[in-house]
C-alpha positions as CSV (number, residue, x, y, z in Angstrom):
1,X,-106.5,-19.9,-39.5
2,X,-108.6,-18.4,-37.4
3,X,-107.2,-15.4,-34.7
4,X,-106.8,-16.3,-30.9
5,X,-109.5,-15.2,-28.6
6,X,-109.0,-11.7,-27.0
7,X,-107.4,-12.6,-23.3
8,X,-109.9,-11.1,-20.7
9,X,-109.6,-8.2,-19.1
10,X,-108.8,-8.2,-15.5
11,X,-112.0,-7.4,-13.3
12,X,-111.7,-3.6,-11.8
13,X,-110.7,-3.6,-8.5
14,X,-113.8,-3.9,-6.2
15,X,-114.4,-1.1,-4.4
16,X,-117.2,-2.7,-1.7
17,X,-114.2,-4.8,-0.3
18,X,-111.9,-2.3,1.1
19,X,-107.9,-3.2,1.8
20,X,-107.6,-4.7,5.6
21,X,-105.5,-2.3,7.5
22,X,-102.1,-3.2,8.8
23,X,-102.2,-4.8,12.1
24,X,-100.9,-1.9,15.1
25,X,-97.7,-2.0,15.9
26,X,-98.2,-3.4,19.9
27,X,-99.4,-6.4,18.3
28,X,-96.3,-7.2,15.8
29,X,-94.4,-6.7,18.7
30,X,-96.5,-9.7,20.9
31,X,-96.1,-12.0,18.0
32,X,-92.1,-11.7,17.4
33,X,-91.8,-11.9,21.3
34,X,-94.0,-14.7,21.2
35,X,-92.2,-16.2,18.3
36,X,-89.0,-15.4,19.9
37,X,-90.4,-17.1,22.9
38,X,-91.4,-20.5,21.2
39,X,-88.2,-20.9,19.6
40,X,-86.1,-20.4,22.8
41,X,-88.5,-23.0,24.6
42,X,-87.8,-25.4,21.2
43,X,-84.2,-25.0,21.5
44,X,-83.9,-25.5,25.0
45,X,-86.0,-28.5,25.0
46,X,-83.5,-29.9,22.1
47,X,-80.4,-29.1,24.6
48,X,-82.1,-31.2,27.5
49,X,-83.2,-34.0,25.4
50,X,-80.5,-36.5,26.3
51,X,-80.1,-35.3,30.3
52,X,-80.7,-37.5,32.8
53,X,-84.0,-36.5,34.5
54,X,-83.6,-34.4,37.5
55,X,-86.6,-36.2,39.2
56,X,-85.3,-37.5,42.5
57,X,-83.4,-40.0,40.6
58,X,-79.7,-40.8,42.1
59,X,-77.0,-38.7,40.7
60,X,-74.5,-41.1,38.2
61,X,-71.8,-42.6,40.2
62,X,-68.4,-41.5,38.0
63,X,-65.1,-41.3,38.7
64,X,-63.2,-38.1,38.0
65,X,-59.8,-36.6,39.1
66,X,-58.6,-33.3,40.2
67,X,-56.2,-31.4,38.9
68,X,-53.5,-33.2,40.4
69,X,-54.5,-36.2,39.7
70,X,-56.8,-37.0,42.7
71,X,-59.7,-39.3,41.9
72,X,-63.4,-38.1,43.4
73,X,-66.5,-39.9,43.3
74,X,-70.3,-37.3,44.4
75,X,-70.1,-40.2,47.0
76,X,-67.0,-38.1,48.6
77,X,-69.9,-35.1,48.9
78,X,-72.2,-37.0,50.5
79,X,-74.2,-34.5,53.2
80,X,-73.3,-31.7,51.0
81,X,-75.9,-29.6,48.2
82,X,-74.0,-29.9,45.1
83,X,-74.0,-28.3,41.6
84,X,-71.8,-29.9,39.1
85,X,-71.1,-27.3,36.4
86,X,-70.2,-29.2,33.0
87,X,-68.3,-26.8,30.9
88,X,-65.5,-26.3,28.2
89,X,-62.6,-24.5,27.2
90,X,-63.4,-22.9,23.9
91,X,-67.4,-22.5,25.3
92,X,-67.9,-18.5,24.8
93,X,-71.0,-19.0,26.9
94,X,-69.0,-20.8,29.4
95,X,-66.6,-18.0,29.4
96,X,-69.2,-15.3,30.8
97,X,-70.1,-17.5,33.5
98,X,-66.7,-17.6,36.1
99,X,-67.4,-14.4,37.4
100,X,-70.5,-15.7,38.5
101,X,-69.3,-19.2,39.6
102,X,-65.9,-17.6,41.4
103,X,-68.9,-15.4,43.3
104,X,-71.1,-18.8,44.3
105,X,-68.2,-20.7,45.1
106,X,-67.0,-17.6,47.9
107,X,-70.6,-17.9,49.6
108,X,-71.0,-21.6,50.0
109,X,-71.4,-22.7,53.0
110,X,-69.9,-25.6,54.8
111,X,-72.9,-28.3,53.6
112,X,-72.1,-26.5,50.1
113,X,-70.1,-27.6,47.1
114,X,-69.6,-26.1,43.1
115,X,-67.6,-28.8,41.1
116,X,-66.9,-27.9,38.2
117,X,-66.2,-30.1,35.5
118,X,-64.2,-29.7,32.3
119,X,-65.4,-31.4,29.0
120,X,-61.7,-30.8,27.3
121,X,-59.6,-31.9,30.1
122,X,-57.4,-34.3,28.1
123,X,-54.3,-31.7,29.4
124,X,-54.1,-31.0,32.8
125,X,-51.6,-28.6,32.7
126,X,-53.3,-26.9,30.1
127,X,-56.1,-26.8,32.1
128,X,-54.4,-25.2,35.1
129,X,-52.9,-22.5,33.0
130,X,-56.6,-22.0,31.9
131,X,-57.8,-21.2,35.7
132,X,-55.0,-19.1,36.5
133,X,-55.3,-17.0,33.3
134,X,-59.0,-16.6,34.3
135,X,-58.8,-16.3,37.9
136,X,-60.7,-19.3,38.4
137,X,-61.0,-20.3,42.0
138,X,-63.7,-23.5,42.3
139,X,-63.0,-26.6,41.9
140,X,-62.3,-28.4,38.5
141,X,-62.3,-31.8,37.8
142,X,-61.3,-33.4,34.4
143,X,-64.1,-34.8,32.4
144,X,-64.1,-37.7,30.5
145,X,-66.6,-39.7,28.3
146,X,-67.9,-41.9,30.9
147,X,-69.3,-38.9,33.0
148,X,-70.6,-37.0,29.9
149,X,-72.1,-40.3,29.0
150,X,-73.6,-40.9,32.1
151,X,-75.5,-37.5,32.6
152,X,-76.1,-37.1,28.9
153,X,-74.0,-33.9,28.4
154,X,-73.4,-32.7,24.7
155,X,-74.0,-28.8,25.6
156,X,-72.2,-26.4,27.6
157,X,-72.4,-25.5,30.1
158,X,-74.7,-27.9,31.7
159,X,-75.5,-27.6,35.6
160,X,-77.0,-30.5,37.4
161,X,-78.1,-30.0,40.8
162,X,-77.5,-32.8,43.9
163,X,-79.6,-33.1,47.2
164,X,-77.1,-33.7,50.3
165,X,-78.6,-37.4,49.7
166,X,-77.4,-37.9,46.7
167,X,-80.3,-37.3,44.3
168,X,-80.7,-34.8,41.5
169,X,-82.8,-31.9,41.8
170,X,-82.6,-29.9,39.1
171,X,-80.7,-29.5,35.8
172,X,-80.2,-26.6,33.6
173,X,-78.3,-25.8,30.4
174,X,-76.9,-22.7,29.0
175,X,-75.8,-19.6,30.6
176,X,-76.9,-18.6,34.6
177,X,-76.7,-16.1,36.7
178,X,-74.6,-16.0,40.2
179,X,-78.5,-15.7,41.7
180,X,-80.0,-18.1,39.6
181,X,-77.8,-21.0,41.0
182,X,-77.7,-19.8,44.1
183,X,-80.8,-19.9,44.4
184,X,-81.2,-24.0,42.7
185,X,-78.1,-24.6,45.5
186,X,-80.8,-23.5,47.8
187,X,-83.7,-25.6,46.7
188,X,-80.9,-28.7,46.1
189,X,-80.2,-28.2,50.2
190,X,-84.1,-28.8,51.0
């Protein structure tokens, strides 16, 4: 039997190709923001997926009811800028929002209107213990499947945003601020 061959020695380090430097610190920073960026544009993109396109189109025509039971159609809005503000119950992000959506709703004017419109609505009582506990003064409607169907809702909250004609204007999901939609109620009035 004959002995194994030596194993090689590793090569010395080369000294003629010197160790690349760490990159400074300004530009780590512009590649997590622009990762952080990318991946905010990628999520919202997957939130708005299944919307129905706020390109002029006509808003759905759904049926909801009030609180009490009242049904209303966006037809009953007609002449009005509208934002419907899809929401629920046990949304967290939804939660930070009402202090923002009490402050639109007090500065509407007269050709505006802020429904708001509950995803988990199946109790209306419940639901009116809900806005008193929170101090919720807009208007909520009960949602049902038909109207989360019919925009393509599945995230919350989801804003939609209706020309005085009808048509939708805009559309936005996740959290905004009180200037934010005040200023797409703006735009939705033009």
């Amino acid at each position: 039997m004959s002995d194994p061959a030596p194993s090689p020695e590793p090569p010395p380090p080369n000294p003629a190709k010197p160790r690349k430097p760490p990159r400074p610190r300004w530009q780590r920073w512009l590649i997590d923001i622009g990762l952080v960026i990318g991946v905010l544009t990628v999520a919202q993109y997957w939130h708005r997926r299944n919307l129905t396109p706020a390109d002029g189109r006509p808003a759905p025509q759904v049926t909801l009811h009030t609180l009490d039971g009242k049904p209303v159609t966006l037809a009953d809005y007609r002449g009005k800028s509208l934002q419907l503000h899809f929401w629920a119950t046990w949304c967290s992000v939804c939660k930070v929002e009402y202090g923002a959506l009490n402050a639109l709703h007090d500065s509407l004017g007269d050709d505006q209107a802020l429904l708001a419109i509950v995803a988990d609505g199946e109790d209306p009582a419940a639901i009116v213990r809900y806005a008193k506990e929170h101090d919720l003064r807009y208007p909520i409607l009960l949602g049902n499947r038909e109207a989360l169907e019919a925009f393509g809702v599945s995230s919350f909250p989801t804003n939609f945003w209706v020309t005085p004609d009808g048509t939708l204007t805009g559309q936005d999901v996740g959290m905004s601020t009180r200037w934010g939609m005040r200023a797409r109620m703006s735009c939705a009035g033009d």
